[in-house]
N, C-alpha and C positions, 0 to 999 in steps of 0.2 A: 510441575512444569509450568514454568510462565509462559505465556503468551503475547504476541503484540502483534499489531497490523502496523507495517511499514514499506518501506519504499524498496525498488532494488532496481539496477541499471539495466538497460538491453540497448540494444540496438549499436549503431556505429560506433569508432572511437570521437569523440565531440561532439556526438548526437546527444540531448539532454530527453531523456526518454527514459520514463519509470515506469514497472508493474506497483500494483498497490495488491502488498500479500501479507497473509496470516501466518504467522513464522514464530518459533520458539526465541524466546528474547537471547539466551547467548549462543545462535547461529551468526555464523557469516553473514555479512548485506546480501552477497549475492548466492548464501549456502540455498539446499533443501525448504520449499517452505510446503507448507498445509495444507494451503488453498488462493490462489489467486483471484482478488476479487477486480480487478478492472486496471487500467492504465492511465498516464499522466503523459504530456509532454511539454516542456516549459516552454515559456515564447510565444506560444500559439495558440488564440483567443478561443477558448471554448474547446479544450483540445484535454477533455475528461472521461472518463467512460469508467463507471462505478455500479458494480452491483448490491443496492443501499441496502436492500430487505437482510443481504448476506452479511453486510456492515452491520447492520442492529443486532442480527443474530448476537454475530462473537463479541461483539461487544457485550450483549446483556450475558451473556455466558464466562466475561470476565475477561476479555482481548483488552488491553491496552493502546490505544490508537497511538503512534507520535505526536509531536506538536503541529510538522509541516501536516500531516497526515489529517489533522483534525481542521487547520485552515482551509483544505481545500473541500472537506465535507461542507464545513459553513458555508459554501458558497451557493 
């Protein structure tokens, strides 16, 4: 089973609002995921909320971040 931390929609329709979750890599964007680690919402300054300890976890356990997913960790 692969794994990956990516992005998945909520909120209104035009609302730009993501969860940031730990998900088998060929699920759905918005199927089943594993573990929800924090949320995103674009446009709005400082508008991140991440639980990092839980990030380093699956990651050192072999999660594959995205790309977007990996930009917003660097920040």
């Amino acid at each position: 089973m692969s794994v990956v931390i990516r992005s998945t929609r909520m909120g209104k329709k035009g609302e730009r609002k993501f969860r940031i979750v730990v998900k088998e890599k060929r699920s759905r964007r918005d199927g089943d995921s594993i573990e929800v680690l924090g949320w995103y919402e674009k446009g709005r300054e400082g508008a991140l909320k991440l639980d990092k300890e839980r990030y380093k976890y699956w990651v050192s356990v072999g999660a594959q971040p995205s790309p977007a997913i990996e930009k917003l960790v660097e920040k």
